[in-house]
FIMAR-467081 format. One record per residue (C-alpha): x, y, z. Coordinates in steps of 0.05 Angstrom, whole numbers. Layout:
xx X yy Y zz Z;
...
! end
This chain:
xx -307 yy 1158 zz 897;
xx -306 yy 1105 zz 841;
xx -263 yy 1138 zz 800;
xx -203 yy 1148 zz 862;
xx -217 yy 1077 zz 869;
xx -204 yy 1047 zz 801;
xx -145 yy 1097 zz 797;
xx -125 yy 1062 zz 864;
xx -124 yy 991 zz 832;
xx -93 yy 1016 zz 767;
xx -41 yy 1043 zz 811;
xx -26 yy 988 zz 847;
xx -26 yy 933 zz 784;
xx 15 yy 969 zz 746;
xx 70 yy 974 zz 815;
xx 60 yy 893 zz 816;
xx 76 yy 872 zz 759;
xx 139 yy 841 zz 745;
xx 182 yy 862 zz 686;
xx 179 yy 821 zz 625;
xx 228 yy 765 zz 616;
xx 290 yy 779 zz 571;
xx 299 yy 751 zz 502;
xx 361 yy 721 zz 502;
xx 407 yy 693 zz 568;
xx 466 yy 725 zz 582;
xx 519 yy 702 zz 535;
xx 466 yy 718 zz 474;
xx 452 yy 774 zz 495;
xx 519 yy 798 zz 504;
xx 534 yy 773 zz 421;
xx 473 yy 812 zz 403;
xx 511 yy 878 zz 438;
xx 577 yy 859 zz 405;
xx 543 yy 857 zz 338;
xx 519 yy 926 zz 359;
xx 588 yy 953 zz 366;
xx 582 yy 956 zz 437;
xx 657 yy 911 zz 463;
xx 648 yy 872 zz 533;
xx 709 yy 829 zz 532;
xx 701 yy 756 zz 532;
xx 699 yy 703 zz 595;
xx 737 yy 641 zz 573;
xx 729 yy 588 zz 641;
xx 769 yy 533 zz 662;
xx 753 yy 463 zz 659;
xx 729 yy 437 zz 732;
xx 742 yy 364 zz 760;
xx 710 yy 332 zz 815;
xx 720 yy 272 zz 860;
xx 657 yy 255 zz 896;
xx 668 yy 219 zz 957;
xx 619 yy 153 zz 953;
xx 580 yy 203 zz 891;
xx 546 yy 162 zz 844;
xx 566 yy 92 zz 853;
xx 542 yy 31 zz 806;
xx 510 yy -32 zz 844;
xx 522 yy -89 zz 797;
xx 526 yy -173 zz 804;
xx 601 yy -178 zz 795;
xx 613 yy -121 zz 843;
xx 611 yy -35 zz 857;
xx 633 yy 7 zz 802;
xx 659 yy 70 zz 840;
xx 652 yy 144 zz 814;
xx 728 yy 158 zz 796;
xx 725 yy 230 zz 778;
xx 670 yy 280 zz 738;
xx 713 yy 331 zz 702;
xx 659 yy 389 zz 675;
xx 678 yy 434 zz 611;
xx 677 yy 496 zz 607;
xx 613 yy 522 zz 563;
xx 649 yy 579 zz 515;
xx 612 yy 645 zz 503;
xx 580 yy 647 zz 440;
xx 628 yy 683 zz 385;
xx 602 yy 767 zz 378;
xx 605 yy 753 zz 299;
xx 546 yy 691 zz 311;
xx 485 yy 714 zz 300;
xx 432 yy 689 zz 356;
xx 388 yy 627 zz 338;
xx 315 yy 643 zz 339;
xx 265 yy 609 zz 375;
xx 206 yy 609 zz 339;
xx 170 yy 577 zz 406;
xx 130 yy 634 zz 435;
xx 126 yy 599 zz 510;
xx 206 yy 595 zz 506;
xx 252 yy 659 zz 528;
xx 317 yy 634 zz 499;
xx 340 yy 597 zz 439;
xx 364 yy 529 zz 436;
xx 433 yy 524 zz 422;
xx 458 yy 480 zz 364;
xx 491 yy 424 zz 394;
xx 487 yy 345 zz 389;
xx 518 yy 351 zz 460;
xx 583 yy 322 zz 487;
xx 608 yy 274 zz 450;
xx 680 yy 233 zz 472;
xx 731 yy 201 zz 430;
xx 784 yy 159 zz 479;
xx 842 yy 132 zz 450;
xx 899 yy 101 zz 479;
xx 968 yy 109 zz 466;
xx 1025 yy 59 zz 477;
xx 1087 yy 32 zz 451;
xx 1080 yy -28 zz 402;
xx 1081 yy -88 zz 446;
xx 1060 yy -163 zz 435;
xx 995 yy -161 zz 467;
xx 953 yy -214 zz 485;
xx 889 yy -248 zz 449;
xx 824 yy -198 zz 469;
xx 764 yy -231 zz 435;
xx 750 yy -304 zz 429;
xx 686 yy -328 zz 402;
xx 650 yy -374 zz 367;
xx 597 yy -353 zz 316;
xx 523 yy -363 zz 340;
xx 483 yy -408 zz 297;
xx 534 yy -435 zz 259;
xx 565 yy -501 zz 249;
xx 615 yy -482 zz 311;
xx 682 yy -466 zz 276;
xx 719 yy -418 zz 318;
xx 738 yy -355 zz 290;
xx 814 yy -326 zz 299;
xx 843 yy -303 zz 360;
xx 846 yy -219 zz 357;
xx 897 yy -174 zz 362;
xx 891 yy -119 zz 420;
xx 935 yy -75 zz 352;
xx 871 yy -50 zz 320;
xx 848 yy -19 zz 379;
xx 889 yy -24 zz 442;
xx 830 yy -54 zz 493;
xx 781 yy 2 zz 468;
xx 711 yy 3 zz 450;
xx 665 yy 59 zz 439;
xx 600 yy 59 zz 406;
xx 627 yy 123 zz 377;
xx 688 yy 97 zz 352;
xx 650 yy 38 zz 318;
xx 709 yy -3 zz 329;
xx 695 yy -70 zz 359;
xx 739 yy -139 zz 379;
xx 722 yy -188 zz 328;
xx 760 yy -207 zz 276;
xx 753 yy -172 zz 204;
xx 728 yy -225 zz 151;
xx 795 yy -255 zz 116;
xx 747 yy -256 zz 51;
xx 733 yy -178 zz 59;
xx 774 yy -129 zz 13;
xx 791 yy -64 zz 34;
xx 733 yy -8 zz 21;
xx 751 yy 18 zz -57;
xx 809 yy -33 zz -61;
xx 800 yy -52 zz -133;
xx 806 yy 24 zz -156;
xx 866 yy 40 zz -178;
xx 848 yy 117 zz -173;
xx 850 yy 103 zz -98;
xx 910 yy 74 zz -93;
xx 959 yy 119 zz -46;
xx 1037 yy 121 zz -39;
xx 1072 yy 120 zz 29;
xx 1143 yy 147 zz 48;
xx 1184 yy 118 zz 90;
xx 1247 yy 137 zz 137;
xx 1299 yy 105 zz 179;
xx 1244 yy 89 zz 239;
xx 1191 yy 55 zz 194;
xx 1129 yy 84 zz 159;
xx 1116 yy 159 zz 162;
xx 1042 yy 185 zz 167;
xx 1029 yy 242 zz 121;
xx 1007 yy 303 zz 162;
xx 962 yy 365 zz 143;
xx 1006 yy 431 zz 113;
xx 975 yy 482 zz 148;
xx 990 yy 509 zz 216;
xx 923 yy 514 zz 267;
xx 961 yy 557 zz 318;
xx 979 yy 612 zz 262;
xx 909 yy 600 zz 226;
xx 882 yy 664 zz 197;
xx 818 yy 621 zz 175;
xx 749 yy 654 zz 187;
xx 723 yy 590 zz 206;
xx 773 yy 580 zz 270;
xx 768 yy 643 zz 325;
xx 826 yy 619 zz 367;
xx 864 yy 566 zz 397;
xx 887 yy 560 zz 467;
xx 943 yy 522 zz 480;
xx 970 yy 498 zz 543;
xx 1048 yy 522 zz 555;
xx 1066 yy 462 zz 588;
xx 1026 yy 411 zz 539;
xx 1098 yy 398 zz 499;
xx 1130 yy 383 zz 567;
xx 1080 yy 339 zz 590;
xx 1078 yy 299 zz 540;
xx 1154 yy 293 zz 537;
xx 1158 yy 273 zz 609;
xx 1104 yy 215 zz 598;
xx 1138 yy 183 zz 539;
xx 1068 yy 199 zz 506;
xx 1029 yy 141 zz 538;
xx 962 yy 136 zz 561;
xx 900 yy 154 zz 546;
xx 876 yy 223 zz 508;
xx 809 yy 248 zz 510;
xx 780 yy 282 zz 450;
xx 711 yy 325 zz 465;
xx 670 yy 370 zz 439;
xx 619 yy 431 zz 473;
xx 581 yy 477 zz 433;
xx 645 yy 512 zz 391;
xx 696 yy 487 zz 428;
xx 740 yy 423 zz 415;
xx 791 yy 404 zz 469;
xx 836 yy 355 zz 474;
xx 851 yy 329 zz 539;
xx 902 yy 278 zz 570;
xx 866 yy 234 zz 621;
xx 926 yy 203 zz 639;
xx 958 yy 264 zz 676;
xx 948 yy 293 zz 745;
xx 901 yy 355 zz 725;
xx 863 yy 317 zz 680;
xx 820 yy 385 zz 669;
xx 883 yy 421 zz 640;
xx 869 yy 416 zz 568;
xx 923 yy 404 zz 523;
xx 890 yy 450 zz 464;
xx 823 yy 476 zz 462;
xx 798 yy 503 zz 390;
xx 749 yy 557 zz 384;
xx 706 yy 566 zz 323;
xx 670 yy 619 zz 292;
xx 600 yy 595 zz 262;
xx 591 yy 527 zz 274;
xx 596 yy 478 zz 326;
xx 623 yy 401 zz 325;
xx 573 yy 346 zz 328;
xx 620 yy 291 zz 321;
xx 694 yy 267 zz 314;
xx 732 yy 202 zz 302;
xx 808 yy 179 zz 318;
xx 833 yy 138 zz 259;
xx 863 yy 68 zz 304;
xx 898 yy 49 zz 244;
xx 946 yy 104 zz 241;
xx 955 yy 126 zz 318;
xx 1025 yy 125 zz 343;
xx 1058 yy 158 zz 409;
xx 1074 yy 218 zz 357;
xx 1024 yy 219 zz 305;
xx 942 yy 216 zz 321;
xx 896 yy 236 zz 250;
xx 821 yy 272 zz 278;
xx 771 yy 286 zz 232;
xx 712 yy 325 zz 255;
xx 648 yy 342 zz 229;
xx 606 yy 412 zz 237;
xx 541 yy 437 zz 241;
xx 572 yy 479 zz 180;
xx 579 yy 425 zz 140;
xx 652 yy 435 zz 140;
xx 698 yy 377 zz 161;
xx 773 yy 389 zz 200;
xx 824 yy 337 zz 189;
xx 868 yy 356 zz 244;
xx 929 yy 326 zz 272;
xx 940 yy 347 zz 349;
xx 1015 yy 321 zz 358;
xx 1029 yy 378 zz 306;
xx 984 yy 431 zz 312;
xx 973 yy 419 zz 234;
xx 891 yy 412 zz 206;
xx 868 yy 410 zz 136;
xx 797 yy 436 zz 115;
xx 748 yy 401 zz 75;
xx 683 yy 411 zz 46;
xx 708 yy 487 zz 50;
xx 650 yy 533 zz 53;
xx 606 yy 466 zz 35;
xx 635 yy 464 zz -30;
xx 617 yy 391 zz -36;
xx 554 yy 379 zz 14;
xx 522 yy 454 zz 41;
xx 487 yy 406 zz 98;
xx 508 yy 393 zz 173;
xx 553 yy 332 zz 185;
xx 514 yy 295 zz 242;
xx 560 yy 232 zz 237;
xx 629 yy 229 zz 222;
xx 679 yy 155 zz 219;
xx 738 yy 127 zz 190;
xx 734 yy 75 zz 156;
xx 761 yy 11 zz 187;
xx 828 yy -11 zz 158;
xx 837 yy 55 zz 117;
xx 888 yy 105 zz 125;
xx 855 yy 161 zz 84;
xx 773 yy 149 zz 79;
xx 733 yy 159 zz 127;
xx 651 yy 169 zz 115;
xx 613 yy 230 zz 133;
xx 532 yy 232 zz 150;
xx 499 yy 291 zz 129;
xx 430 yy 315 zz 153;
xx 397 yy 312 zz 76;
xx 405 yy 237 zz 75;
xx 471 yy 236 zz 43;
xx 531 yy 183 zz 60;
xx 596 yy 213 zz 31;
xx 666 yy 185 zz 27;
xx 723 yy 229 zz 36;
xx 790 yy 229 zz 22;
xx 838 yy 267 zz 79;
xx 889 yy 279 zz 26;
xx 842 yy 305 zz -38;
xx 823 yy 364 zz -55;
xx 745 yy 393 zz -59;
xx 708 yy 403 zz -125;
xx 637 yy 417 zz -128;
xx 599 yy 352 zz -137;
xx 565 yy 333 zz -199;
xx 519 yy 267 zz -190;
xx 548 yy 223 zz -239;
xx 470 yy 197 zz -239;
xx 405 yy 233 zz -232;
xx 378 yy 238 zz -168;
xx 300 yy 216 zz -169;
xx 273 yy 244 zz -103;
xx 209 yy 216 zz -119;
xx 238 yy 137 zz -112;
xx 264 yy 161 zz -39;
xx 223 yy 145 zz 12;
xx 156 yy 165 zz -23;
xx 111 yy 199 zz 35;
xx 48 yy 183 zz -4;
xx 53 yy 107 zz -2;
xx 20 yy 75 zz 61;
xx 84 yy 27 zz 54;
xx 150 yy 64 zz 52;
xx 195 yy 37 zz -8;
xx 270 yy 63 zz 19;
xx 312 yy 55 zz -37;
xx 390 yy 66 zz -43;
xx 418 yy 114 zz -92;
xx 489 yy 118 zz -108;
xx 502 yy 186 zz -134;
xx 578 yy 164 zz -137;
xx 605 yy 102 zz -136;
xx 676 yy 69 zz -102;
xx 684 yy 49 zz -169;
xx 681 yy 104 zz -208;
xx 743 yy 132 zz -254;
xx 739 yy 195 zz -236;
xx 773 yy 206 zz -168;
xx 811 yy 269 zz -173;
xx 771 yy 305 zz -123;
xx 718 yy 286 zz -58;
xx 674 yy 258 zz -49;
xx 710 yy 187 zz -56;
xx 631 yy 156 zz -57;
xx 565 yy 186 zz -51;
xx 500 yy 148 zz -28;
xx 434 yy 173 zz -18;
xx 387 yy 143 zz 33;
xx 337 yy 177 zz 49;
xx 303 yy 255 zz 50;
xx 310 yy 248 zz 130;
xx 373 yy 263 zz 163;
xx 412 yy 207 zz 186;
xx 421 yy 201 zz 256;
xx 488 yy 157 zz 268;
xx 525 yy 91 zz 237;
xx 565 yy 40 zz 254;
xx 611 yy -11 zz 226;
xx 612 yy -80 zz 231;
xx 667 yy -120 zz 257;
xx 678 yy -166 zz 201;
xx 692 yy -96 zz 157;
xx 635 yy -106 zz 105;
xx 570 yy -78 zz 133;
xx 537 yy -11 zz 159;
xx 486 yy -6 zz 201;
xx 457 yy 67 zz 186;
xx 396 yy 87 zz 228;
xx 345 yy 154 zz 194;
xx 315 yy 202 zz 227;
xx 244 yy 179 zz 190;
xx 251 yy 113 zz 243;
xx 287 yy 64 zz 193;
xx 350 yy 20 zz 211;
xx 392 yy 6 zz 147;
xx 431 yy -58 zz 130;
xx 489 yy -42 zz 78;
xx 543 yy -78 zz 46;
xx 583 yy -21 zz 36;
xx 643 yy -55 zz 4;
xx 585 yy -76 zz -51;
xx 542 yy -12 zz -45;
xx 489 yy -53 zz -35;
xx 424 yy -41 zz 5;
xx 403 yy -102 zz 38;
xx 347 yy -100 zz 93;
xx 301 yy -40 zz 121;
xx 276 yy -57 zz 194;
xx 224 yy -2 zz 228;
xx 226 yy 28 zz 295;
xx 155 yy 17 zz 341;
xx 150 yy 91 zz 324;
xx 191 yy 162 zz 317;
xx 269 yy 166 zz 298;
xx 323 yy 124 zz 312;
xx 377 yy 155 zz 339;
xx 440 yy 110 zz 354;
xx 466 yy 43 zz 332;
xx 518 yy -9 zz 343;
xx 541 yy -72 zz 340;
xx 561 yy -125 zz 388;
xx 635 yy -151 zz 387;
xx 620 yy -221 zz 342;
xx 573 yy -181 zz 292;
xx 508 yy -225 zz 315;
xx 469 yy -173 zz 337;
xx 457 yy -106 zz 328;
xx 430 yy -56 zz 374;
xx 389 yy 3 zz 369;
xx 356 yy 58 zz 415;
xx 303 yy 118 zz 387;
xx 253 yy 169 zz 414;
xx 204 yy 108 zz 424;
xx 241 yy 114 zz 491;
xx 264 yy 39 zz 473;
xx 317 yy 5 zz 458;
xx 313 yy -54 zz 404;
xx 349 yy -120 zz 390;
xx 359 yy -139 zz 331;
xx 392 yy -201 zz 297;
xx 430 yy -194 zz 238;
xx 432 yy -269 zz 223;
xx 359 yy -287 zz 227;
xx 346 yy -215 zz 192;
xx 293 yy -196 zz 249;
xx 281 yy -160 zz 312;
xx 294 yy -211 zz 377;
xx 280 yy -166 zz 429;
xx 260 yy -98 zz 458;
xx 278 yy -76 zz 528;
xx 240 yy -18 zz 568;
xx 280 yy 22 zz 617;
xx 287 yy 96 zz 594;
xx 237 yy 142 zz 608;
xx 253 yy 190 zz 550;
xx 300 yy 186 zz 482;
xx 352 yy 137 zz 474;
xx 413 yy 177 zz 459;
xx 472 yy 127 zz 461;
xx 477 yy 59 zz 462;
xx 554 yy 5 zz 464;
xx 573 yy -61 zz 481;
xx 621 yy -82 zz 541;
xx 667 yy -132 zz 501;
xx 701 yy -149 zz 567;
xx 636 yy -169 zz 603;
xx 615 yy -215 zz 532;
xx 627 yy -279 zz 521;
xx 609 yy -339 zz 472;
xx 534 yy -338 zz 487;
xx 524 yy -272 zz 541;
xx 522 yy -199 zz 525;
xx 526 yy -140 zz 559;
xx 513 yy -68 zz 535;
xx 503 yy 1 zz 565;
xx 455 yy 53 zz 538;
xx 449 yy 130 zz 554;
xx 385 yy 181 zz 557;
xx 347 yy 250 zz 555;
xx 322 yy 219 zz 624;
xx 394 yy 221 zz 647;
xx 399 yy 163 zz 664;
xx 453 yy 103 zz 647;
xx 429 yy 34 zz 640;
xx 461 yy -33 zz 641;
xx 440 yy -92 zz 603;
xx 447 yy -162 zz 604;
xx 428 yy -216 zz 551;
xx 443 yy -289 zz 528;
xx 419 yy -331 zz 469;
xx 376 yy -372 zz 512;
xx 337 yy -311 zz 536;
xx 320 yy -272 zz 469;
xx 293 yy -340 zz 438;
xx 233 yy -339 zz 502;
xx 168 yy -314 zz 492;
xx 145 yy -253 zz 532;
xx 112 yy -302 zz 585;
xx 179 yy -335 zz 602;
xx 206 yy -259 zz 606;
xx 166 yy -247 zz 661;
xx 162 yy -311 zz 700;
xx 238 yy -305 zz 707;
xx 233 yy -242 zz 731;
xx 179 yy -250 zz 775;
xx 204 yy -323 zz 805;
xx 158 yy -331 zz 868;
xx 91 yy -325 zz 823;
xx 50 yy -378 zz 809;
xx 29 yy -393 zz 737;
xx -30 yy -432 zz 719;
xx -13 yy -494 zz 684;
xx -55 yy -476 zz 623;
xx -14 yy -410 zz 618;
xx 48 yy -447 zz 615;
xx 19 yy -496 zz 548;
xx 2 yy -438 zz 521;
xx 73 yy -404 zz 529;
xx 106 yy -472 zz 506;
xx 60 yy -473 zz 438;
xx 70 yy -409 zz 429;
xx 145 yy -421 zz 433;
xx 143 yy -479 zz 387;
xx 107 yy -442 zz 339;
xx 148 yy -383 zz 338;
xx 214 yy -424 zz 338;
xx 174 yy -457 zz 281;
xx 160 yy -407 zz 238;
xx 235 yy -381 zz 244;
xx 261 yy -443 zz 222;
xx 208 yy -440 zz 163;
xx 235 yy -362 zz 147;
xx 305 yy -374 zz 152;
xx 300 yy -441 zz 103;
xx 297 yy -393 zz 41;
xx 361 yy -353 zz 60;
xx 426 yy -369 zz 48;
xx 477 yy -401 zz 94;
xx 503 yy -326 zz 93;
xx 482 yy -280 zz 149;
xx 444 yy -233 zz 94;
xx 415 yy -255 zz 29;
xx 462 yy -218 zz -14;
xx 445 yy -252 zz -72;
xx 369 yy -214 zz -76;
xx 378 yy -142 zz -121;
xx 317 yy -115 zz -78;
xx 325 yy -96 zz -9;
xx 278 yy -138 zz 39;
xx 228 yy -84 zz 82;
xx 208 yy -114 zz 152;
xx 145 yy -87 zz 175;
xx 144 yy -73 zz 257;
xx 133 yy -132 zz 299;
xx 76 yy -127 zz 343;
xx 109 yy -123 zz 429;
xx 69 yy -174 zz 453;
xx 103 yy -223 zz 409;
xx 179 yy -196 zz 426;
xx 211 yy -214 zz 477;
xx 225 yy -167 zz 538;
xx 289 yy -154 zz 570;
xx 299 yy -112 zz 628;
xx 358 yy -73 zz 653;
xx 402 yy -103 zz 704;
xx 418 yy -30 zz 719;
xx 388 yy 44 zz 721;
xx 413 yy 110 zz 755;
xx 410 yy 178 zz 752;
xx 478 yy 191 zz 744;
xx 473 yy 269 zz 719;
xx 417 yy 333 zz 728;
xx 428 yy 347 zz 648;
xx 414 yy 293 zz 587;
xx 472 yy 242 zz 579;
xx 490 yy 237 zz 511;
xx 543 yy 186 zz 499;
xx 576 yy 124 zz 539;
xx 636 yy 83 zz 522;
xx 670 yy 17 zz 555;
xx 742 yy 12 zz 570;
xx 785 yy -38 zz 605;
xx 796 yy -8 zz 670;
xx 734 yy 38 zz 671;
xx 660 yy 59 zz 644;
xx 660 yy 128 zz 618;
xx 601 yy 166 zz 604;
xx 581 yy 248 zz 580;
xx 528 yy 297 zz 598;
xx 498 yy 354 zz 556;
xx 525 yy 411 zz 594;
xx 594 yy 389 zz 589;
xx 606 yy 326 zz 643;
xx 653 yy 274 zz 630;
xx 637 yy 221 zz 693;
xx 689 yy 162 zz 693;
xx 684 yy 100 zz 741;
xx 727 yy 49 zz 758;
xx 718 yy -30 zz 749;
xx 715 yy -69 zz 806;
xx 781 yy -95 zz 829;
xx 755 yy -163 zz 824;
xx 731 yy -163 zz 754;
xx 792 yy -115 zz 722;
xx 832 yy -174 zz 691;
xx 891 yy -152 zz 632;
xx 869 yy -223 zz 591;
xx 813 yy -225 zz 540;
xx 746 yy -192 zz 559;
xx 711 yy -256 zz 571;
xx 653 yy -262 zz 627;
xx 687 yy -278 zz 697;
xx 675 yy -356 zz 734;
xx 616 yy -322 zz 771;
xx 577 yy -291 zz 720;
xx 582 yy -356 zz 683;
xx 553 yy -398 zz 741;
xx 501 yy -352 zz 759;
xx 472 yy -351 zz 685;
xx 480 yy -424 zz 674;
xx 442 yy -432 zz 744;
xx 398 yy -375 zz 708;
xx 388 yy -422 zz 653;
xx 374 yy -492 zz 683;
xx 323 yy -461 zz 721;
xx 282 yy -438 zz 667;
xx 290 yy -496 zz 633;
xx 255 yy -537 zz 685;
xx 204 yy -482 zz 694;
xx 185 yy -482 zz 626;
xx 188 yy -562 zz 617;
! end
């Protein structure tokens, strides 16, 4: 009777139980067939776009930013020839894919015209001399954290990046219409690379463009191993214009060189998790190849920029701590240091006090410039995460994956300061449009402040409820004293910030009695915020009397290391706005004139429009309102605090 009975149950548990989960999803599973030699053809989909009737709308002061459009890319199978990424995760069925998500380079094109001023300012802290009225040339009204461009003006003083080497030196042609750009030699349409699978172009792309006189604004993105380019400016914006498919590697970022963008000439350079970089040119269908089969760096290139003003360099991160300078138009050599690497100086993991130091492998300088890299620096044994270049052309803010933010003079190749994160990695950087601050956000789930002047963190503000993937200014909503930036999340969420002078220079007391208005504060409480004030504003004064009337001590061979500053004696700055604007990690945001654009991980490119009253064609000053509201913003906590 027992034994029927346990045959009963064993009967019965083994007809319940479900089947074991697979290894891989679909599309890996389907590579690890093809690398069987068993052929199932391959799914390429079709970019979707959306338009969300009252979607995802932004509430803000000045007025409703309205959802214009979400255009999704198409996720492309994974290549039979790529071998599946393990997942060494027991818990996890499927391996994570090697991505830095969607990334987005906008750049529009136009005819040369005589615009009008876009950036006037007046440098914080100083004696109140005005700098020069901008150009909208550089960068036609855009600004991209990405891009790294920004709207102040470059310092006069400045030379160009490897200027005074002759080596660099480059020749131009010219014909009966002006200055010709030099273009890549090879074809990427009749490629018979290993490293490209295919491109797809559209029939009608030539047409298109011929029809629009080439104006408007292109889109540039990348997902997993596809790069598309897209034209934002035409009716089916989800009809790309060329979409590349690679073999092995995927893109983690891309640049659009402003200098030499025309209506028929645009220079890309991208950067792969192969370590390979593409120099491509997409009015053409021509590319170039560099780093070819990581003949200079065999390390993933996790950021990737021109350099502002140049023509031919642009600067490449790669994930051993590396900062290289290429040349578009040189040829690849294996790289020799020209001087020992000590891996022991380099952030030493024994010392309870990091010591970063800043090796130049290569420098600007250097005779020998036959071959790339142009310049090689070495930062750190972490990988770095992302840079940014300042707007007066001379410094790079470089933040490590070991938590550090870096202040370079990179026309000097000079370290200058070290700041620390509250704790883990920073992850993205950027500066605001006059160069006085710069901001930074991390997986500390914050996003930090810091003054570049006064050489020390001025504020932290709390908002995100997971990493800090993106962070840029708004130069059309800053002015001479109020800021605005945007920042971007694993929580996907996008955040809107607002900040003046006034309010990073409060203690954290202040913070929260303008925030919290109808509370009452004791009378002692508010002696103890003024002292505190006083004594904080006094001990700046008493740090920033042994610097130099520069905004860095330059003058000093050793970088200066700043320790992390406890929170209760930062100030706090909340967000003036957070939404869920996606059901995936957003990974990047960007600012234009007419709109706020803003990427997903699984492929969304959300775009919304400006309100109508706010979207003015002059220079990207603060409107009448704003002003009012945060002088009214500012008498009041003067009284307050008095």
């Amino acid at each position: 009777m027992h034994g029927a009975r346990n045959q009963f149950f064993k009967l019965t548990s083994h007809s319940f139980l479900p089947p074991p989960p697979p290894r891989y999803s679909a599309p890996l599973a389907y590579a690890a067939g093809a690398s069987n030699g068993y052929p199932v053809p391959i799914l390429e989909t079709t970019n979707v776009v959306k338009h969300p009737e009252g979607g995802c709308p932004l509430q803000i002061g000045e007025g409703t930013y309205e959802l214009r459009d979400d255009v999704h890319l198409a996720t492309p199978p994974p290549h039979p020839s790529e071998p599946p990424q393990i997942n060494y995760n027991p818990l996890v069925t499927t391996p994570l894919p090697l991505t830095s998500g969607v990334k987005v380079s906008p750049v529009i094109v136009k005819p040369p015209t005589n615009p009008p001023d876009l950036y006037r300012t007046t440098t914080l802290g100083s004696t109140g001399s005005n700098l020069k009225s901008i150009k909208e040339s550089d960068h036609d009204g855009l600004h991209s954290s990405e891009t790294g461009s920004s709207t102040c003006a470059p310092d006069s003083t400045a030379t160009a990046f490897g200027g005074g080497n002759l080596a660099l030196s480059i020749s131009h042609t010219k014909d009966s219409t002006g200055l010709k750009r030099r273009k890549p030699k090879n074809s990427i349409i009749k490629s018979t690379s290993s490293f490209i699978s295919r491109v797809i172009t559209n029939d009608y792309a030539l047409k298109k463009l011929a029809d629009r006189n080439q104006e408007g604004l292109y889109v540039f993105a990348n997902i997993n191993r596809a790069f598309q380019w897209l034209d934002f400016s035409a009716k089916n914006k989800q009809d790309q214009l060329v979409k590349i498919l690679f073999m092995k590697a995927h893109i983690l970022s891309h640049d659009v060189n402003e200098v030499t963008k025309s209506a028929s000439h645009l220079d890309v350079i991208m950067g792969s998790s192969a370590g390979d970089i593409l120099w491509y040119e997409p009015m053409s269908q021509k590319y170039a190849r560099l780093n070819k089969n990581s003949s200079v760096n065999s390390f993933p290139v996790t950021h990737i920029k021109w350099i502002p003003g140049s023509e031919n360099l642009f600067m490449a991160a790669h994930s051993d701590g590396c900062l290289m300078v290429y040349d578009k138009e040189r040829e690849d050599a294996p790289f020799v240091p020209e001087q020992s690497e000590d891996s022991d100086s380099v952030d030493e993991k024994d010392d309870e006090v990091p010591k970063p130091t800043f090796k130049i492998l290569k420098s600007v300088n250097s005779p020998n410039q036959r071959a790339n890299p142009v310049a090689c620096w070495k930062l750190s044994n972490h990988r770095i995460n992302s840079f940014a270049f300042s707007p007066d052309r001379r410094h790079l803010a470089v933040v490590v994956e070991d938590g550090t933010l870096r202040i370079i003079n990179y026309l000097e190749e000079k370290l200058l300061d070290v700041f620390t994160s509250y704790y883990g990695g920073i992850l993205c950087v950027c500066w605001s449009p006059d160069g006085e601050y710069i901001v930074t956000g991390g997986q500390d789930d914050l996003i930090s402040i810091w003054s570049f002047k006064e050489r020390k963190i001025v504020a932290r503000c709390q908002g995100h409820n997971s990493w800090v993937t993106c962070v840029s200014f708004d130069p059309w909503r800053c002015d001479e004293r109020n800021y605005r930036f945007g920042s971007v999340g694993d929580d996907c969420q996008l955040l809107l910030w607002d900040f003046s002078v006034a309010m990073l220079h409060r203690p954290r007391a202040l913070q929260v009695n303008a925030r919290h208005r109808n509370s009452v504060v004791s009378s002692s409480f508010s002696a103890a915020s003024r002292s505190r004030t006083e004594s904080n504003l006094t001990e700046r004064l008493r740090s920033n009397s042994t610097l130099a009337d520069s905004p860095s001590d330059e003058k000093s061979e050793e970088p200066l290391y700043h320790p992390v500053e406890p929170r209760a004696m930062t100030a706090q700055l909340p967000p003036i706005l957070s939404k869920v604007i996606a059901e995936d990690p957003v990974c990047w945001i960007g600012f234009l004139e007419d709109s706020i654009m803003a990427s997903s991980l699984e492929g969304h490119i959300f775009t919304w429009d400006r309100p109508s009253e706010s979207s003015n064609k002059g220079p990207p000053l603060a409107s009448p309102t704003s002003r009012v509201s945060l002088e009214s913003k500012r008498s009041t906590i003067a009284s307050r605090s008095t």
